[in-house]
N, C-alpha and C positions, 0 to 999 in steps of 0.2 A: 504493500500500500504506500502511496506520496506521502508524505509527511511534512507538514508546514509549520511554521511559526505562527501561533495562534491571536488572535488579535482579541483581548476583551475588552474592549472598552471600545465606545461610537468616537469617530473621529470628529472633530466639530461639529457641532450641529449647526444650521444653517438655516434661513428662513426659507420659508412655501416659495416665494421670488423668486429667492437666491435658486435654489434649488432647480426650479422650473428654467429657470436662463439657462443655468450649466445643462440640462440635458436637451433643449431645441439649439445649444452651440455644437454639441457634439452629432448630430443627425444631422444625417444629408435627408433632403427629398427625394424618392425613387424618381428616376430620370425617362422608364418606359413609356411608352404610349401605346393603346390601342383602340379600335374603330369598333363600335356599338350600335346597336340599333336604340332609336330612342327609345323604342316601349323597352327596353331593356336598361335604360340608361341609370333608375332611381338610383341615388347616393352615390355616383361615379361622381370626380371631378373633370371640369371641363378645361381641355388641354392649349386649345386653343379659343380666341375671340369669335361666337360663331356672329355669323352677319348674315343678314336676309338679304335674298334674291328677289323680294318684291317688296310692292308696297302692301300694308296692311290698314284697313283694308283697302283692296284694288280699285274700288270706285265710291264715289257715294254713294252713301247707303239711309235708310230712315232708321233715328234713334227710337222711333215709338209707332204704335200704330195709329192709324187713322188716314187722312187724306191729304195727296202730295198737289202744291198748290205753287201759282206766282204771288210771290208774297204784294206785286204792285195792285192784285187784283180783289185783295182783302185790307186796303187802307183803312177801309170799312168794313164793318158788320156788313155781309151778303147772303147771297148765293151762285153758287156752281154746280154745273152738270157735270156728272159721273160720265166719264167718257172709257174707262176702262180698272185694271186691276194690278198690281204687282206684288208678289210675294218672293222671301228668301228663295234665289237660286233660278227665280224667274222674273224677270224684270219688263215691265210695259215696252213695247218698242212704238211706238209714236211718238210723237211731240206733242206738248202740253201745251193749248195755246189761250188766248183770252178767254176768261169767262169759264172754262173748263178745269177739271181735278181729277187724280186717280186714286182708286182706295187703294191704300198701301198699307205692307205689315213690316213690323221690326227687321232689319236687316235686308230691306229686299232694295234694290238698285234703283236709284233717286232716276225718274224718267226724264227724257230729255225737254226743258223748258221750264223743268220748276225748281224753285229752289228755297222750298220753306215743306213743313210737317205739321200740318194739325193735329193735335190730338183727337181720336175719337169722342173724347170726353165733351171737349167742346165744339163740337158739331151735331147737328140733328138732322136726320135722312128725311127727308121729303120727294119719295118717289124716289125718279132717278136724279135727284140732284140734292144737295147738301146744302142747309143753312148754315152759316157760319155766326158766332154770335161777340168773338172778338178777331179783333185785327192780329197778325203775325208778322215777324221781321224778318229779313234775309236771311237764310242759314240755324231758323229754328228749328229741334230737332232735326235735323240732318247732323251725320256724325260722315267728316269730309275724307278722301280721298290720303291714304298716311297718313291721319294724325294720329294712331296708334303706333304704326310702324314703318319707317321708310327704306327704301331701297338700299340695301347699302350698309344701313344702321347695325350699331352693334346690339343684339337682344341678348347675348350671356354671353360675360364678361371670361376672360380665362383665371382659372382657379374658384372657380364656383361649384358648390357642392349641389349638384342636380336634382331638384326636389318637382313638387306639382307644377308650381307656377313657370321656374324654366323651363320645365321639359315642354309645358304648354307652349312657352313662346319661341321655340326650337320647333313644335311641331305645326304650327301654323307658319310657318316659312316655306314649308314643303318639304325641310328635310328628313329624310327617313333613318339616318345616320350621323355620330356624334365622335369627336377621336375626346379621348379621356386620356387621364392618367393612369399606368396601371395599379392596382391598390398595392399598397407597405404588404409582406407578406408576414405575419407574425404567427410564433410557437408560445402557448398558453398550456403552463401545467403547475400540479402544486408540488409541496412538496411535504414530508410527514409521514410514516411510516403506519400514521393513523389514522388516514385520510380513506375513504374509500368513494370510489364512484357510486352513484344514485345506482338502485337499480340492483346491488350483491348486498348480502345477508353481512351485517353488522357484524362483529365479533366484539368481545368486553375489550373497553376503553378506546372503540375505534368512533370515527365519525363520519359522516357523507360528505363531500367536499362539494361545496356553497361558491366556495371563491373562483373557482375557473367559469363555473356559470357566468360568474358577475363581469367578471373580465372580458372572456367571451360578447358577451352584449354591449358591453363599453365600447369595447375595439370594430365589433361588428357598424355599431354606429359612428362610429369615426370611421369607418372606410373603410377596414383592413379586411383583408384578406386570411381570415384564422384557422392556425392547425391548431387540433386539442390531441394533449400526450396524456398516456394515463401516469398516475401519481411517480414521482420520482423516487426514488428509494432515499433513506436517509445516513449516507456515506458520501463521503468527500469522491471516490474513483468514480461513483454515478453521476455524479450531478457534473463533476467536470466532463465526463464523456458527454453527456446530453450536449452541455452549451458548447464544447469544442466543436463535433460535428452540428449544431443544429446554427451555429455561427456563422458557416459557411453557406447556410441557404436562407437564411431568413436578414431582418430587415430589424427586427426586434424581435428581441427572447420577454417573458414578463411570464413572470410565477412567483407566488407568495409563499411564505413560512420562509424559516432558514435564513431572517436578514437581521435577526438583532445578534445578541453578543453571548447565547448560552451555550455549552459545551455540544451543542448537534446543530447551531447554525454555523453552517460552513460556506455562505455563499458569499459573503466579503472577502473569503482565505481564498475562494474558486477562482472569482475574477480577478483575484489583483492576481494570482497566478498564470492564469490564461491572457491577462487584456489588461486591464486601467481599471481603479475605483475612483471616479468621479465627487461621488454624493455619499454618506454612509450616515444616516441622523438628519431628522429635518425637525425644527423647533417647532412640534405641532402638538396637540393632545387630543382624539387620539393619532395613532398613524407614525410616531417618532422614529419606526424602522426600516424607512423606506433606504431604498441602496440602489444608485446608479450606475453601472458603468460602461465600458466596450471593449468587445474581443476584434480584435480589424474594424472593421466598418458596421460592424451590426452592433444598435445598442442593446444593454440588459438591463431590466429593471425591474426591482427587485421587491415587490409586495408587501406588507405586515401580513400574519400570519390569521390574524383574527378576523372576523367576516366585516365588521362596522370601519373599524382602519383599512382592509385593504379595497373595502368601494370609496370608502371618504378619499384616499391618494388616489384611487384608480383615475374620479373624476380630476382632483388637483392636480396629476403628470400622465398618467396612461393616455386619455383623451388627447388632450393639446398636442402631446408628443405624437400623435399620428395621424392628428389633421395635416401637424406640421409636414408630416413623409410624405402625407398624402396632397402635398401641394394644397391643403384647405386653410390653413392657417389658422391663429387661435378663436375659437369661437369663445364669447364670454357666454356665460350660465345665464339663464335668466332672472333678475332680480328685483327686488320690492321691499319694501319699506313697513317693517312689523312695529312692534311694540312686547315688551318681554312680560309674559305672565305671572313671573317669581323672578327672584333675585339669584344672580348667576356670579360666582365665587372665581373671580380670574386664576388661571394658574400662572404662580411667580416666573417661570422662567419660558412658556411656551405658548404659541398661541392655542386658544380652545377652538376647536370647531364640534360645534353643538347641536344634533342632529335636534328636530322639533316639529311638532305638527301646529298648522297655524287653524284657528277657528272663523268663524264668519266675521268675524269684527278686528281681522289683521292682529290678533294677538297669539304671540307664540307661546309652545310649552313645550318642556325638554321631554323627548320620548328618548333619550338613553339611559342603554341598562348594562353598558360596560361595553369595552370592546369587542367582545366574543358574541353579545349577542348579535344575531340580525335582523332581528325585531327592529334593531333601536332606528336602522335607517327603512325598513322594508315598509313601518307603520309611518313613517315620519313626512313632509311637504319638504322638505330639504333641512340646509343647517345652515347656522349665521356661525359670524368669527366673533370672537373675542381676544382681544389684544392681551398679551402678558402682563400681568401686573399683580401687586397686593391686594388691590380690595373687591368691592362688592361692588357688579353693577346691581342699579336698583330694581324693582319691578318696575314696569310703566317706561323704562326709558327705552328708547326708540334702538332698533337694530336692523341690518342689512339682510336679507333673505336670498340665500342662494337657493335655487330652484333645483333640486334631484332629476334629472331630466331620467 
């Protein structure tokens, strides 16, 4: 067996910041590309600026239903004969001339000589001709000719994460196909000799392993690309074989357990063995055993062991770290503005992050119940920070709401 010089104690701890800098300096962005069909495209990034081949839409069109008119021929209150019909995809082919209108419906192609929209609303049918009961201006309802999208124009930007609304605006251009980036390729496994996959018969003192789940979903929504390994055995020879060979094909490694400083976490001894320790300690509670580093080019990053710390890091460096690869960049959480239900006891040397469920009336309450559980974030709306210090914040005093996505 290898034999190492053992390291117990964390090497400076470092802020959530600090921390998250060092590991988007050390990752590259994957550099591939590949070509997608849009109905295939959801959560891909986009590689290049796509631009549209036409205008949107192609001609005018009516923003409402009712009757397409010359607006010179309603300075007044009148009436106009119905001279014909236009609907979405079939559009009047005559000309619209004094005194005359066409019924027309949402979307359908503005006929040639009008250029105004009544609403149905305010017109009344008399036979075949239409009262009208107020006057219209030039260019009422009617929705003109590009003013949603022009020739040329850029409708998604490059390095955009492809969701409803882009893929919409990519798919009304007429393309049928998108180049993307190809996803960060990442290996997600635990570690614990105690750990068992969902699914096999428990034995005393073992547990089902939670955290490659959580990972798993984390990563899959950031973009990646994930392998899952089942549990890693708890010896220094396994875990370095893992990351030695799985180094070489992945983009990032990320597995939990085995990253603080007790006689069987061996994964700070691994990497500085293999590669570089970056990060080892981040001034947080919970979450304090998160560990950074790289073997070549691929980075490793390194879990808490417990289910409530290793989702609380996963979203504070897992996430970011592989929008980053994935050419997405960092996306912030989404946030709001609570008010604290009880009084929350800073810890002296670390920041709190305080998982909590908020009520109808934006007031928060702590739902943890230690690191280990996973209640504490599974029941929870997210968590707020709290800054290090000695005292008490109050009840009632106002706090920041990071959204558990």
């Amino acid at each position: 067996m290898t034999t190492m010089t053992r390291k117990t104690i964390f090497e400076t701890l470092v802020s959530a910041d600090d921390a998250l800098d060092t590991i988007l300096s050390k990752l590259r962005p994957v550099s591939g590309t590949e070509t997608v069909t849009v109905a295939d495209a959801d959560g891909r990034v986009v590689a290049e600026d796509v631009k549209s081949t036409l205008n949107v839409p192609a001609f005018d069109r009516a923003a409402m239903d009712g009757y397409a008119v010359r607006s010179d021929d309603l300075a007044e209150p009148g009436m106009l004969r119905i001279i014909g019909k236009a609907v979405a995809g079939k559009g009047f082919k005559g000309t619209i001339k004094q005194g005359e209108c066409v019924e027309i419906a949402t979307g359908a192609p503005m006929p040639k000589g009008a250029d105004a929209v009544v609403m149905v609303e305010n017109a009344l049918l008399v036979g075949n001709a239409v009262s009208f009961r107020t006057p219209v201006a030039p260019g009422e309802n009617v929705g003109r000719k590009a003013e949603d999208i022009a020739k040329g124009e850029v409708v998604v930007r490059r390095s955009t994460q492809l969701g409803p609304g882009p893929i919409a605006a990519i798919a009304i251009t007429g393309r049928p196909k998108v180049k993307v980036f190809k996803r960060p390729r990442v290996l997600i496994f635990t570690t614990g000799d105690e750990v068992v996959a969902p699914g096999k018969p428990l034995k005393a003192g073992q547990v089902y392993d939670c955290n490659s789940y959580a990972l798993m979903t984390v990563a899959r929504r950031a973009g990646a690309d994930v392998t899952y390994r089942p549990n890693v055995k708890d010896t220094v020879a396994e875990l370095k074989k893992v990351i030695r060979e799985a180094s070489k094909k992945y983009e990032l490694i990320v597995f939990s357990g085995g990253t603080s400083v007790g006689t069987r976490d061996f994964a700070n001894d691994v990497i500085g063995a293999l590669g570089s320790v970056h990060v080892h300690g981040v001034a947080i509670k919970p979450g304090k055993p998160v560990l950074f580093g790289t073997v070549g080019k691929c980075g490793i990053l390194g879990m808490p062991g417990y289910p409530t710390s290793c989702l609380l890091t996963a979203k504070l460096f897992l996430s970011p770290a592989l929008r980053w690869l994935a050419h997405n960049g960092y996306i912030e959480r989404a946030r709001r503005m609570v008010t604290l239900g009880h009084e929350v006891k800073q810890d002296k040397t670390k920041q709190l992050l305080l998982p909590v469920r908020v009520d109808d009336h934006d007031v928060a309450y702590s739902t943890f119940k230690g690191s280990g559980a996973i209640t504490s974030l599974s029941q929870s709306t997210g968590y707020i920070e709290i800054d290090a210090g000695d005292g008490v914040i109050a009840k009632g005093a106002a706090a920041v709401l990071r959204i558990i996505a």
